[in-house]
mmCIF entry with sequence, helices, sheets and N, C-alpha, C, O atoms, coordinates in Angstrom:
data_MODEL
# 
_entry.id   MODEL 
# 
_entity.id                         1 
_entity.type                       polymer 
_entity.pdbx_number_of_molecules   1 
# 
_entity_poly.entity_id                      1 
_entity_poly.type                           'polypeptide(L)' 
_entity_poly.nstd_linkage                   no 
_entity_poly.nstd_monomer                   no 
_entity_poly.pdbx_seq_one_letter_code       
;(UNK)(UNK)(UNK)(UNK)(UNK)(UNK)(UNK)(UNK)(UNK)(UNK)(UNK)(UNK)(UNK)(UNK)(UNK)(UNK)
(UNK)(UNK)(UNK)(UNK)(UNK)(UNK)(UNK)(UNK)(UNK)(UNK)(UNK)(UNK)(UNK)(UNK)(UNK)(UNK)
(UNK)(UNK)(UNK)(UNK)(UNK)(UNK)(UNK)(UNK)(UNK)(UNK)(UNK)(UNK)(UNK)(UNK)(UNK)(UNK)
(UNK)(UNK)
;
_entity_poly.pdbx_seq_one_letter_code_can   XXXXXXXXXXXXXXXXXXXXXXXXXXXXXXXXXXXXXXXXXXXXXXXXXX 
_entity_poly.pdbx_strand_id                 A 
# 
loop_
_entity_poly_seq.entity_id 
_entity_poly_seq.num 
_entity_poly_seq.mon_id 
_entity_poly_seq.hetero 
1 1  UNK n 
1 2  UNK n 
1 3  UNK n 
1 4  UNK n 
1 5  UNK n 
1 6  UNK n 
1 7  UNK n 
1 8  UNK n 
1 9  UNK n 
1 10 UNK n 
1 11 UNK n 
1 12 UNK n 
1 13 UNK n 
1 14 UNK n 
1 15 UNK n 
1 16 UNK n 
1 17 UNK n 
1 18 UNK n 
1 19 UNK n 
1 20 UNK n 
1 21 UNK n 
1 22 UNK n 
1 23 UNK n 
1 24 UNK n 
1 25 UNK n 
1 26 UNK n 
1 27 UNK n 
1 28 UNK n 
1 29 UNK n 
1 30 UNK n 
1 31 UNK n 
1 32 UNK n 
1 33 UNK n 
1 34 UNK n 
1 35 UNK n 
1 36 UNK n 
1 37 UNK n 
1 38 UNK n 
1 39 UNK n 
1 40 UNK n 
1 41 UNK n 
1 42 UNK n 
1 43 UNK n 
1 44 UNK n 
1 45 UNK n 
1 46 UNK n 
1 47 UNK n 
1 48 UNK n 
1 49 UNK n 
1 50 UNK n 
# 
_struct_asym.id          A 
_struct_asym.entity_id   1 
# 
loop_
_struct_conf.conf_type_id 
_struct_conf.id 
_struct_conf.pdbx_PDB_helix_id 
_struct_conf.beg_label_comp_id 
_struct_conf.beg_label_asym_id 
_struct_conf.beg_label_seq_id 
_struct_conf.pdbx_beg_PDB_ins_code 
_struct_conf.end_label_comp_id 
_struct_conf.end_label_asym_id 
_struct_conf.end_label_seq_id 
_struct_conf.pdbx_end_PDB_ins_code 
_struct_conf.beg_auth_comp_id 
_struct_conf.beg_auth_asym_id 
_struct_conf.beg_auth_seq_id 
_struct_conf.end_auth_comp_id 
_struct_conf.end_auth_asym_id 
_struct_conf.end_auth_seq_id 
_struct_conf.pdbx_PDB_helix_class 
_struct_conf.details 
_struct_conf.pdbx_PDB_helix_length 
HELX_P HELX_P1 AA1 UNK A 22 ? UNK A 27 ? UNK A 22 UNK A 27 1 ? 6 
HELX_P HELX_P2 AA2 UNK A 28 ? UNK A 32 ? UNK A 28 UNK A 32 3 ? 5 
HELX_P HELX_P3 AA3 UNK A 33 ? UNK A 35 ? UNK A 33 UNK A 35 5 ? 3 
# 
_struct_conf_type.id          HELX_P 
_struct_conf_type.criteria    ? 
_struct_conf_type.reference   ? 
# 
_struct_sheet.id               AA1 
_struct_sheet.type             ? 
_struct_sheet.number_strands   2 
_struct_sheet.details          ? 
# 
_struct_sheet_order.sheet_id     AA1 
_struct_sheet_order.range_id_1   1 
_struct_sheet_order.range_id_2   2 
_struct_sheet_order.offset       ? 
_struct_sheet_order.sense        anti-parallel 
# 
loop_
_struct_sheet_range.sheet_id 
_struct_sheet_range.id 
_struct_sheet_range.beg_label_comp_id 
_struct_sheet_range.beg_label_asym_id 
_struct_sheet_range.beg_label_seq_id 
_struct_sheet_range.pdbx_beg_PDB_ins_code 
_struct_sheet_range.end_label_comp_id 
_struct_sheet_range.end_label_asym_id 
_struct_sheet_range.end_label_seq_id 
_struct_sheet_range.pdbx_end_PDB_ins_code 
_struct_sheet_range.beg_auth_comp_id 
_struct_sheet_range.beg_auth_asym_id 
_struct_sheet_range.beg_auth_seq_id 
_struct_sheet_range.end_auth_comp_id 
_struct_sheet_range.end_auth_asym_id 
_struct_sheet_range.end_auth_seq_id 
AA1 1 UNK A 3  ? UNK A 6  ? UNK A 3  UNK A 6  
AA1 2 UNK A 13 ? UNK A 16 ? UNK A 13 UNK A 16 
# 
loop_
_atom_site.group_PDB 
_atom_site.id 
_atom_site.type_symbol 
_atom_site.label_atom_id 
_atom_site.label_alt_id 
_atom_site.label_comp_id 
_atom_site.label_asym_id 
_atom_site.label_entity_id 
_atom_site.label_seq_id 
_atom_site.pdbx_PDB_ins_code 
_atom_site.Cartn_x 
_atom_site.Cartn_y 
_atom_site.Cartn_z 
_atom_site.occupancy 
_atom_site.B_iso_or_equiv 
_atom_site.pdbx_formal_charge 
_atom_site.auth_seq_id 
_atom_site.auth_comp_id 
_atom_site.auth_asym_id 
_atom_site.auth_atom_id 
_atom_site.pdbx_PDB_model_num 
ATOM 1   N N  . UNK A 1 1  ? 0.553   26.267 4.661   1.00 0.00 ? 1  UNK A N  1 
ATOM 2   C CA . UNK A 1 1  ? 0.539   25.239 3.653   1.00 0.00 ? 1  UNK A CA 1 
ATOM 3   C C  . UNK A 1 1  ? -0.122  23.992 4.211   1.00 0.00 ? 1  UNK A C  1 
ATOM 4   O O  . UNK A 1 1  ? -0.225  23.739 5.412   1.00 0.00 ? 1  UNK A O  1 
ATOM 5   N N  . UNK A 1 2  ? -0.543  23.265 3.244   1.00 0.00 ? 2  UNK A N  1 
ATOM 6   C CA . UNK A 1 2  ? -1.760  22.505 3.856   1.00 0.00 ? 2  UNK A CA 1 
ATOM 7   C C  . UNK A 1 2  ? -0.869  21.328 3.401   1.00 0.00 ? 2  UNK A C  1 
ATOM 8   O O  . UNK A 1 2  ? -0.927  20.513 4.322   1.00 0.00 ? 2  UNK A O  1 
ATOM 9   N N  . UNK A 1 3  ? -0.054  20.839 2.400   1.00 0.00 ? 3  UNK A N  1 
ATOM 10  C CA . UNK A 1 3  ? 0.423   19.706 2.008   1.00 0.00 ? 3  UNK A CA 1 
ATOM 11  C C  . UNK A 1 3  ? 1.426   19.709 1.025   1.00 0.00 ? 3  UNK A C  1 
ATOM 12  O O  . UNK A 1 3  ? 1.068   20.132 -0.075  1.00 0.00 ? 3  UNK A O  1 
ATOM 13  N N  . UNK A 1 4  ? 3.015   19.212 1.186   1.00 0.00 ? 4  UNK A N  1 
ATOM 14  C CA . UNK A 1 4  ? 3.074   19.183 0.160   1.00 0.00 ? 4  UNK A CA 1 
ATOM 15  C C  . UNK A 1 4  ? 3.971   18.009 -0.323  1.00 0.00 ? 4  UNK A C  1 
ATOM 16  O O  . UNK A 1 4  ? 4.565   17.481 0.616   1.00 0.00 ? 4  UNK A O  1 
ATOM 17  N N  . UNK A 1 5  ? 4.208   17.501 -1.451  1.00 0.00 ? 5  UNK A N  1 
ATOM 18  C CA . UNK A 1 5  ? 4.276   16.217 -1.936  1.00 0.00 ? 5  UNK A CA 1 
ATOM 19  C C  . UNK A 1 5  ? 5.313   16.361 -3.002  1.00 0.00 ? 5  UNK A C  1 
ATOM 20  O O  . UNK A 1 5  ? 5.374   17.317 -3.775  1.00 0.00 ? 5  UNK A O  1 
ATOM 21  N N  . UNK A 1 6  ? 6.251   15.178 -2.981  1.00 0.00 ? 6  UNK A N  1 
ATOM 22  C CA . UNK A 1 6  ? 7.221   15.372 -3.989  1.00 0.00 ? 6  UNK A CA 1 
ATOM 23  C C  . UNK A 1 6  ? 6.751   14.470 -5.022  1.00 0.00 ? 6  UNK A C  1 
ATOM 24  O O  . UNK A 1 6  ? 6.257   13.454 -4.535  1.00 0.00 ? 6  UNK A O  1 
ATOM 25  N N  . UNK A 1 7  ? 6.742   14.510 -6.387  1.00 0.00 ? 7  UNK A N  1 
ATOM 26  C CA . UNK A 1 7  ? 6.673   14.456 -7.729  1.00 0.00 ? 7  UNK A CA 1 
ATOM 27  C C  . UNK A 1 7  ? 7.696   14.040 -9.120  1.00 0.00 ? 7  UNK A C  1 
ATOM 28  O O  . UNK A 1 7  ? 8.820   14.523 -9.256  1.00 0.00 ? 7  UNK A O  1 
ATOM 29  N N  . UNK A 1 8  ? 7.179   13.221 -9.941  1.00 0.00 ? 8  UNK A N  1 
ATOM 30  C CA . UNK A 1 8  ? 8.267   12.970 -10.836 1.00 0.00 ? 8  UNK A CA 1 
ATOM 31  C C  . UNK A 1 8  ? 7.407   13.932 -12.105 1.00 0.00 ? 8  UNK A C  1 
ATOM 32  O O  . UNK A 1 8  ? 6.183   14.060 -12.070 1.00 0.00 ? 8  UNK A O  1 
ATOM 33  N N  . UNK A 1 9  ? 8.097   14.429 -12.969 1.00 0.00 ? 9  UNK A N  1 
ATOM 34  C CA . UNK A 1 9  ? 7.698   14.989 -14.113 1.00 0.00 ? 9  UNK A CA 1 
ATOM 35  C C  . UNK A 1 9  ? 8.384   15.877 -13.971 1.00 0.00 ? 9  UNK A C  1 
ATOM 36  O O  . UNK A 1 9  ? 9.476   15.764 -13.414 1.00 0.00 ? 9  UNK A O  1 
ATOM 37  N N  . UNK A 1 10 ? 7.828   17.234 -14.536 1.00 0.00 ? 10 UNK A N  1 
ATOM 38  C CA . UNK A 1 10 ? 8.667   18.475 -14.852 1.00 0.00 ? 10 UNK A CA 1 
ATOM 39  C C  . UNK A 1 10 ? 8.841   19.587 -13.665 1.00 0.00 ? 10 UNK A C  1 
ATOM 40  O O  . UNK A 1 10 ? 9.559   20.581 -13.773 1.00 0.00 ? 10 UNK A O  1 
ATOM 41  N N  . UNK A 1 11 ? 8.061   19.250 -12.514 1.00 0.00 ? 11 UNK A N  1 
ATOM 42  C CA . UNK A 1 11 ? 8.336   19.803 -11.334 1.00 0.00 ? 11 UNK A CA 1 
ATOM 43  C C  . UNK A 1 11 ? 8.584   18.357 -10.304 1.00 0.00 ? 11 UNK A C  1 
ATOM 44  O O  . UNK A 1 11 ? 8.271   17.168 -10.349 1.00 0.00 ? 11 UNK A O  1 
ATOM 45  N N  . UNK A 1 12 ? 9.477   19.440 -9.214  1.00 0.00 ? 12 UNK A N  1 
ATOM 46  C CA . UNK A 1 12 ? 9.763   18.700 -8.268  1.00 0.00 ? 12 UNK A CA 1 
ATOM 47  C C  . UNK A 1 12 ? 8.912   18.533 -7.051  1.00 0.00 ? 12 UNK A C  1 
ATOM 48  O O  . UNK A 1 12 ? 8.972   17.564 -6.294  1.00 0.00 ? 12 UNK A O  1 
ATOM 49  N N  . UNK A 1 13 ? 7.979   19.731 -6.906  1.00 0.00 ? 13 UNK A N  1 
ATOM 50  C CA . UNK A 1 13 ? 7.676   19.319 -5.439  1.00 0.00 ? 13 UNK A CA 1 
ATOM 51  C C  . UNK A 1 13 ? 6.126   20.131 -6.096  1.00 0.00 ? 13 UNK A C  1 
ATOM 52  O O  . UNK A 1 13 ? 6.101   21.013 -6.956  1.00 0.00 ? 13 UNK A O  1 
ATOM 53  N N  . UNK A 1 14 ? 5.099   19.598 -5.484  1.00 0.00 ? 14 UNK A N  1 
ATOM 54  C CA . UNK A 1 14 ? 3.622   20.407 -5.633  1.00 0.00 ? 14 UNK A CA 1 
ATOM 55  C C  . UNK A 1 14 ? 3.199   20.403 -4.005  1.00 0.00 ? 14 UNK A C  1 
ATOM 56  O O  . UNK A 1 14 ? 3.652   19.510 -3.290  1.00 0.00 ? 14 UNK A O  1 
ATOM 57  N N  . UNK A 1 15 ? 2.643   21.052 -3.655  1.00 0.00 ? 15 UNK A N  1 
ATOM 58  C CA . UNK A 1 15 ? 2.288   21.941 -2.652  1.00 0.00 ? 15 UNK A CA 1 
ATOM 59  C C  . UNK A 1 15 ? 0.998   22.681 -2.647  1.00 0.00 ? 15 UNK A C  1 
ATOM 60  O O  . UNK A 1 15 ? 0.918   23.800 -3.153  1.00 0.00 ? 15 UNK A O  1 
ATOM 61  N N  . UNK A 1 16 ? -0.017  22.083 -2.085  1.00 0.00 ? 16 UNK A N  1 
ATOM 62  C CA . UNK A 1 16 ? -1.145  22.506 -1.775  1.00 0.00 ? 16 UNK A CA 1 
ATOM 63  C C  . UNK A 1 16 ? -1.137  23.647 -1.245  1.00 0.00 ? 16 UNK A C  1 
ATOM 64  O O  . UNK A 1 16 ? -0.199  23.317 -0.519  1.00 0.00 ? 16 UNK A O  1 
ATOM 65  N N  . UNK A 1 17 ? -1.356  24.863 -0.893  1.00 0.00 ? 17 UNK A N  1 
ATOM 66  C CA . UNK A 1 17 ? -1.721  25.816 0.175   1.00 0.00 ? 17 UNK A CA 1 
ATOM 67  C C  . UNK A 1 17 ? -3.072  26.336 0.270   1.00 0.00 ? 17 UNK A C  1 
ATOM 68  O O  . UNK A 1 17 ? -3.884  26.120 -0.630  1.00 0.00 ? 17 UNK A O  1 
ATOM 69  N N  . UNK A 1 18 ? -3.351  26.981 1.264   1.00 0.00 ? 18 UNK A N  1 
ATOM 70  C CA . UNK A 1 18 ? -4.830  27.099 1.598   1.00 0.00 ? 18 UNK A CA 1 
ATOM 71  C C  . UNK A 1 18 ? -4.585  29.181 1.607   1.00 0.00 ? 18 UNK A C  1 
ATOM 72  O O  . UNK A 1 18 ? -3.553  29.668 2.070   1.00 0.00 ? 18 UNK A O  1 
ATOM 73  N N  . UNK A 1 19 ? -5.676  30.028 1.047   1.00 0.00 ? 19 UNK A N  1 
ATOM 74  C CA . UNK A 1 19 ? -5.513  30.823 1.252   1.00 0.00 ? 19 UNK A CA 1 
ATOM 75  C C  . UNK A 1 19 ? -7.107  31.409 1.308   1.00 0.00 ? 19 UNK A C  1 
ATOM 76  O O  . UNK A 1 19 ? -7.928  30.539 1.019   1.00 0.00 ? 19 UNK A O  1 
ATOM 77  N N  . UNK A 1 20 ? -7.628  32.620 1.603   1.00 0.00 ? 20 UNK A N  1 
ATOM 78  C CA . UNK A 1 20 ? -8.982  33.084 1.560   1.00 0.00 ? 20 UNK A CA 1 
ATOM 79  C C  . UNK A 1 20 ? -9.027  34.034 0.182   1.00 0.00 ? 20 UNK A C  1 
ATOM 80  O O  . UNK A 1 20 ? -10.159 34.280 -0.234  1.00 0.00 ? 20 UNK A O  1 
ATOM 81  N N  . UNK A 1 21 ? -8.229  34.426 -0.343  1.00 0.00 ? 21 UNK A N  1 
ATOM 82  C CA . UNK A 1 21 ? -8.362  35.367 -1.542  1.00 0.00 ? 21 UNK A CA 1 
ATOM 83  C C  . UNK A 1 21 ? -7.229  34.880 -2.720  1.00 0.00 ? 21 UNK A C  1 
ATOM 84  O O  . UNK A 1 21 ? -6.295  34.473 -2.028  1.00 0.00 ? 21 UNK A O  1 
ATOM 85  N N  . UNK A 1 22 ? -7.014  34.789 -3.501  1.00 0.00 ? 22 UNK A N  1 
ATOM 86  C CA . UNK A 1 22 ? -6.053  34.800 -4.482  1.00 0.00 ? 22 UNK A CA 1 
ATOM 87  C C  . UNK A 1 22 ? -5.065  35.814 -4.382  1.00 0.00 ? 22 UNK A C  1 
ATOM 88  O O  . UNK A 1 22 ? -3.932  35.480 -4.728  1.00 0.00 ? 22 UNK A O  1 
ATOM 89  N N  . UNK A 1 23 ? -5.288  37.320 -3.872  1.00 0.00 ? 23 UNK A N  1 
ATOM 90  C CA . UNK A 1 23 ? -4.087  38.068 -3.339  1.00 0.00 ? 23 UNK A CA 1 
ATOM 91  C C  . UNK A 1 23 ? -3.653  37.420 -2.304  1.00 0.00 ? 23 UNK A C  1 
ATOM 92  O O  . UNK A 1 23 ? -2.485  37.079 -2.488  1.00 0.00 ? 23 UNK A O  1 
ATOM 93  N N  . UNK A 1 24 ? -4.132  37.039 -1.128  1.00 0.00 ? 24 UNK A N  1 
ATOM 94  C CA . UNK A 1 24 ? -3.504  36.153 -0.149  1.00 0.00 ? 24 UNK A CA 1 
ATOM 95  C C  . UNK A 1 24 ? -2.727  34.848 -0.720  1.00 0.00 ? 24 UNK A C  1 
ATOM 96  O O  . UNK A 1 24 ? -1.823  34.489 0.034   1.00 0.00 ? 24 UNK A O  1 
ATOM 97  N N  . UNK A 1 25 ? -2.866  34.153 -1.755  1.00 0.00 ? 25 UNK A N  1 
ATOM 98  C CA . UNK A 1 25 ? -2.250  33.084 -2.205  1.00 0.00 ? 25 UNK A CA 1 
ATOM 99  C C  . UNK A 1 25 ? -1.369  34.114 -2.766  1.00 0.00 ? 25 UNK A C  1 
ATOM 100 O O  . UNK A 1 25 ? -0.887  34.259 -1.643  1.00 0.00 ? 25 UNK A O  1 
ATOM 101 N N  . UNK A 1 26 ? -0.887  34.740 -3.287  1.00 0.00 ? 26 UNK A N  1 
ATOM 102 C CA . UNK A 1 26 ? 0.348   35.139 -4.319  1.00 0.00 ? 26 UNK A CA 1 
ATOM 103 C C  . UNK A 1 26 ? 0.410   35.932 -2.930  1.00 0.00 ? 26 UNK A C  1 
ATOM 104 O O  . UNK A 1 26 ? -0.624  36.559 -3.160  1.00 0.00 ? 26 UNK A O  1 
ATOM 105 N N  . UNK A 1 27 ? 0.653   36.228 -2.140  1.00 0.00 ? 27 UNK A N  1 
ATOM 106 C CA . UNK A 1 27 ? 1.633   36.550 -0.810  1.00 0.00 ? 27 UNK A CA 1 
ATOM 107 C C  . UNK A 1 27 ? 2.413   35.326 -0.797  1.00 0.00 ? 27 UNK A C  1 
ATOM 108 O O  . UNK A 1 27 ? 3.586   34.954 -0.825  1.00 0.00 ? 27 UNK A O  1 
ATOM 109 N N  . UNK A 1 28 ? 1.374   34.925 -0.748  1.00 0.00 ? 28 UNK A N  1 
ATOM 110 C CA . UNK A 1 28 ? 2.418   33.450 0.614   1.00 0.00 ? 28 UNK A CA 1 
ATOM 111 C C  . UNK A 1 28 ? 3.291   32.834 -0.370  1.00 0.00 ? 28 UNK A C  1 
ATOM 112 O O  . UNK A 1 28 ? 4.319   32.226 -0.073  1.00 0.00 ? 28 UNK A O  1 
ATOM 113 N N  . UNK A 1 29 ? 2.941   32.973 -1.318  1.00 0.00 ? 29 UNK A N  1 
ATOM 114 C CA . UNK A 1 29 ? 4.082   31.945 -2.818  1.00 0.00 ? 29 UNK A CA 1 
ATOM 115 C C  . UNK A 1 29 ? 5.223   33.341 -2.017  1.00 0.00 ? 29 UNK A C  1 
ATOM 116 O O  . UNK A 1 29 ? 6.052   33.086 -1.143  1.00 0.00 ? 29 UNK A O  1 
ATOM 117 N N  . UNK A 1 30 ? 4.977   34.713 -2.575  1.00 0.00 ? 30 UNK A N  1 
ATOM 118 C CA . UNK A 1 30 ? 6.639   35.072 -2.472  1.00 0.00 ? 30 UNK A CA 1 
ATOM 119 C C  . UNK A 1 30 ? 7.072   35.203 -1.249  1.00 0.00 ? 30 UNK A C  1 
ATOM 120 O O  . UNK A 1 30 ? 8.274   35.420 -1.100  1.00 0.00 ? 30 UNK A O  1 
ATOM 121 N N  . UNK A 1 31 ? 6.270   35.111 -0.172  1.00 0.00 ? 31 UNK A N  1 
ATOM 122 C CA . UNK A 1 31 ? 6.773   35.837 1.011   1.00 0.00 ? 31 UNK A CA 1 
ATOM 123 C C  . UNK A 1 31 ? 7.368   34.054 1.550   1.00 0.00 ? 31 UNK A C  1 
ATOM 124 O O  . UNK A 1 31 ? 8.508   33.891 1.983   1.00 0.00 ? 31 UNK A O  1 
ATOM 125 N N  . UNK A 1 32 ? 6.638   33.207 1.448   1.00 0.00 ? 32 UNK A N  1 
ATOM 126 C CA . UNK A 1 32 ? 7.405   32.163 1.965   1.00 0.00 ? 32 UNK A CA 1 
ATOM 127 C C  . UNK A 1 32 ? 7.912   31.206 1.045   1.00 0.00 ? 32 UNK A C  1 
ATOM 128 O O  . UNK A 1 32 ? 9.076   30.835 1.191   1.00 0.00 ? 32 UNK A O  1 
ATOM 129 N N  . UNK A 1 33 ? 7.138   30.694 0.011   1.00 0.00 ? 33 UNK A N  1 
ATOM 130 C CA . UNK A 1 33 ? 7.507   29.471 -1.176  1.00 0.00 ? 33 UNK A CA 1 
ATOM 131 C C  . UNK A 1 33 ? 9.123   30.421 -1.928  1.00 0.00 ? 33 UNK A C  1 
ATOM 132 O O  . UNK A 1 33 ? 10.250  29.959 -1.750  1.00 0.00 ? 33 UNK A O  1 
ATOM 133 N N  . UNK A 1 34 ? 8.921   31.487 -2.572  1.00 0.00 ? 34 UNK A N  1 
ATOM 134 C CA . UNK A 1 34 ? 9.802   31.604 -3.408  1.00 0.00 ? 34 UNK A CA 1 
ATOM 135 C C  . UNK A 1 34 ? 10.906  32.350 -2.426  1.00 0.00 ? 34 UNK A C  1 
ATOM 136 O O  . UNK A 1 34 ? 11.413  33.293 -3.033  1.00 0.00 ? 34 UNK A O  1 
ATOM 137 N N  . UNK A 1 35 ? 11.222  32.260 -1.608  1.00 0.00 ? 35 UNK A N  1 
ATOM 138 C CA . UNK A 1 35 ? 12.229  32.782 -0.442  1.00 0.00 ? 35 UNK A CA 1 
ATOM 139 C C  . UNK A 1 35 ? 12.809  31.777 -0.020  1.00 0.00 ? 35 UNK A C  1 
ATOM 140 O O  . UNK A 1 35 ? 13.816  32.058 0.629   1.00 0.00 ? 35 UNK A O  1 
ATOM 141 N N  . UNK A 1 36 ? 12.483  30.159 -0.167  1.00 0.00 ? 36 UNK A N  1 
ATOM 142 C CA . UNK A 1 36 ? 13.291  28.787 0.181   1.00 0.00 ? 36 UNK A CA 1 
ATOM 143 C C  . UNK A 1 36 ? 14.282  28.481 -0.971  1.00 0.00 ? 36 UNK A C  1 
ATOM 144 O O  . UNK A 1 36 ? 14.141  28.250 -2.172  1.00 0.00 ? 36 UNK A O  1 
ATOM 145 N N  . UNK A 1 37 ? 15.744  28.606 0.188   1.00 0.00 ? 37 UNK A N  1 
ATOM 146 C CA . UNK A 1 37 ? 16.906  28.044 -0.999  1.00 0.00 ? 37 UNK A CA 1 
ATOM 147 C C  . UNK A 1 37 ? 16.653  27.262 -1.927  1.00 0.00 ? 37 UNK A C  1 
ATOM 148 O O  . UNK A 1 37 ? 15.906  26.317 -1.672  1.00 0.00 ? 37 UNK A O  1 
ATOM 149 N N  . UNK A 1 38 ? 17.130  27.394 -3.122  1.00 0.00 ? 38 UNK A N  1 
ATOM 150 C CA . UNK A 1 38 ? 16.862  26.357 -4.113  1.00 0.00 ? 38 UNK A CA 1 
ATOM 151 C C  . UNK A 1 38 ? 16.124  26.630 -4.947  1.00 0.00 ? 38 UNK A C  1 
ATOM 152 O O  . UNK A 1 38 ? 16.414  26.545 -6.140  1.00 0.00 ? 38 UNK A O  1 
ATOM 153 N N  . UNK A 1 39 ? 14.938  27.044 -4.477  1.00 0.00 ? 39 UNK A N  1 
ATOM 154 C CA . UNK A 1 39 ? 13.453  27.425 -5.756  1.00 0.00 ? 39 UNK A CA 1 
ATOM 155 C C  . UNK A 1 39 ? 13.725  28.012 -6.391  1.00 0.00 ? 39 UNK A C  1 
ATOM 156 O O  . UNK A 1 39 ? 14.165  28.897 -5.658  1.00 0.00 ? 39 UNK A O  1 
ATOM 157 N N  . UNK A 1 40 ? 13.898  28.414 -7.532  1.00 0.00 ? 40 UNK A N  1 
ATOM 158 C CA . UNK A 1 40 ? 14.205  29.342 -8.428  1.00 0.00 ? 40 UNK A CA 1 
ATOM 159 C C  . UNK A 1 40 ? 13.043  29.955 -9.459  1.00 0.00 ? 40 UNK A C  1 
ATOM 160 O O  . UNK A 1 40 ? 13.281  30.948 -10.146 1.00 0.00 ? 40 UNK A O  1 
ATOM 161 N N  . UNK A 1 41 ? 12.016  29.396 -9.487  1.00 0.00 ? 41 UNK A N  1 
ATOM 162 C CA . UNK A 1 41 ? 10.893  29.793 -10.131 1.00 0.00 ? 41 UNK A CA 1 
ATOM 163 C C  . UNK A 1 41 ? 9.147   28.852 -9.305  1.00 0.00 ? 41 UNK A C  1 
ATOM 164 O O  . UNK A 1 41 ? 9.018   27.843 -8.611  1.00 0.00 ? 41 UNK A O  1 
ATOM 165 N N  . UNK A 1 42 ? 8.454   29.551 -9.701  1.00 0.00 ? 42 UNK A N  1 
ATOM 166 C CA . UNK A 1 42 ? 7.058   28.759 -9.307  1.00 0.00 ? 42 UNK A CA 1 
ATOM 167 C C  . UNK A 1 42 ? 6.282   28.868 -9.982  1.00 0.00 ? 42 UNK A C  1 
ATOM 168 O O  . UNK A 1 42 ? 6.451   29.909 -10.617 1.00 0.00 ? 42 UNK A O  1 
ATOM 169 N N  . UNK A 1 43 ? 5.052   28.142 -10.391 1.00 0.00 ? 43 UNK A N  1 
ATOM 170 C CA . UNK A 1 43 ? 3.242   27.583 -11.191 1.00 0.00 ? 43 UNK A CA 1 
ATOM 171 C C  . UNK A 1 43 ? 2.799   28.468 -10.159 1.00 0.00 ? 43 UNK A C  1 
ATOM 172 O O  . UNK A 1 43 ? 3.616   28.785 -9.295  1.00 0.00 ? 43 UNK A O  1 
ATOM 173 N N  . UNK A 1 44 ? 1.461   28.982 -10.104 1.00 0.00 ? 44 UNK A N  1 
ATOM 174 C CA . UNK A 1 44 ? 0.323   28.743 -8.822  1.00 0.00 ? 44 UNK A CA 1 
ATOM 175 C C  . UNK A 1 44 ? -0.891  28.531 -9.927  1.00 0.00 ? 44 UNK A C  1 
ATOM 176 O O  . UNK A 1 44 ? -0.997  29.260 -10.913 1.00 0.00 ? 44 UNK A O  1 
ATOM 177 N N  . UNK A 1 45 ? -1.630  27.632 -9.686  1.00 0.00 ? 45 UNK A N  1 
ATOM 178 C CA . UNK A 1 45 ? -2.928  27.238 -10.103 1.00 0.00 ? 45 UNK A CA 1 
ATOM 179 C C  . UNK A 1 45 ? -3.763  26.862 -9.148  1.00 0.00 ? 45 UNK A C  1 
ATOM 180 O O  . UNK A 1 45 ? -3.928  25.841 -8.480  1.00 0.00 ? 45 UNK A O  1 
ATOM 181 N N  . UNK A 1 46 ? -4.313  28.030 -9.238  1.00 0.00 ? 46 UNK A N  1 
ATOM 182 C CA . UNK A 1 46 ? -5.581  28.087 -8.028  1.00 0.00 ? 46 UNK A CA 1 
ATOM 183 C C  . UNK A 1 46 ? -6.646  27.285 -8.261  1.00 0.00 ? 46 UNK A C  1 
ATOM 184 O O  . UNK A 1 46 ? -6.795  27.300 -9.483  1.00 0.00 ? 46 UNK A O  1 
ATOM 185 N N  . UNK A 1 47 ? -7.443  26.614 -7.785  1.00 0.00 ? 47 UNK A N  1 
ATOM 186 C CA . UNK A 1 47 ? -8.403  25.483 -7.972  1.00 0.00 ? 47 UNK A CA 1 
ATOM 187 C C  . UNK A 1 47 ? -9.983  26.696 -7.923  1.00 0.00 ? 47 UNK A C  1 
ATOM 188 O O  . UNK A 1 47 ? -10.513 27.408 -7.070  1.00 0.00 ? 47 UNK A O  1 
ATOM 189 N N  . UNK A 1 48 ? -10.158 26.449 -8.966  1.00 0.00 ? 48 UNK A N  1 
ATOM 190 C CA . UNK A 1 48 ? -11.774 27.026 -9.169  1.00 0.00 ? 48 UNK A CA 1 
ATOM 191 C C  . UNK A 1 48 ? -12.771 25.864 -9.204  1.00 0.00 ? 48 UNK A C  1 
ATOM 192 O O  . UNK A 1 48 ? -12.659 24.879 -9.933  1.00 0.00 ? 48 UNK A O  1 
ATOM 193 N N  . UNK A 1 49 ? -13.785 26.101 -8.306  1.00 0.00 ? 49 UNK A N  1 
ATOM 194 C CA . UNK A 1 49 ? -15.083 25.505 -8.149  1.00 0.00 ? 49 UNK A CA 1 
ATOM 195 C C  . UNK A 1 49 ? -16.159 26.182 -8.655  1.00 0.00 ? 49 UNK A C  1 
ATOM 196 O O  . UNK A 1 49 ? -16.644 27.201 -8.163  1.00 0.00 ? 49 UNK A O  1 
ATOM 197 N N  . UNK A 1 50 ? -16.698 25.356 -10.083 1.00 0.00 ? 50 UNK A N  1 
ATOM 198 C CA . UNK A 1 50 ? -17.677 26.638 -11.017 1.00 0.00 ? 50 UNK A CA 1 
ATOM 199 C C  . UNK A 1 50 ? -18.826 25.547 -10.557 1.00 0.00 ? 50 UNK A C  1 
ATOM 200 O O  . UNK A 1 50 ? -20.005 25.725 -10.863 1.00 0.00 ? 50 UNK A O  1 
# 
């Protein structure tokens, strides 16, 4: 994870991560993000450069 930052609105925390594939990003959400006490659900919006 490259950054992550707490937030007011409808989420609590946003979190940058860095990955090389989009299957590699939806690893790391469940294998590490959605495995931390507390989280109970997650967004991922991958940043496209068109």
């Amino acid at each position: 994870m490259s950054t992550a930052e707490d937030v007011t609105g409808p989420y609590d925390v946003i979190v940058r991560a860095d990955a090389d594939t989009v299957d590699q990003l939806g690893q790391l959400v469940v294998a590490k993000i959605q495995n931390v006490e507390g989280i109970t659900r997650t967004l991922t919006c991958p940043v496209v450069h068109l």
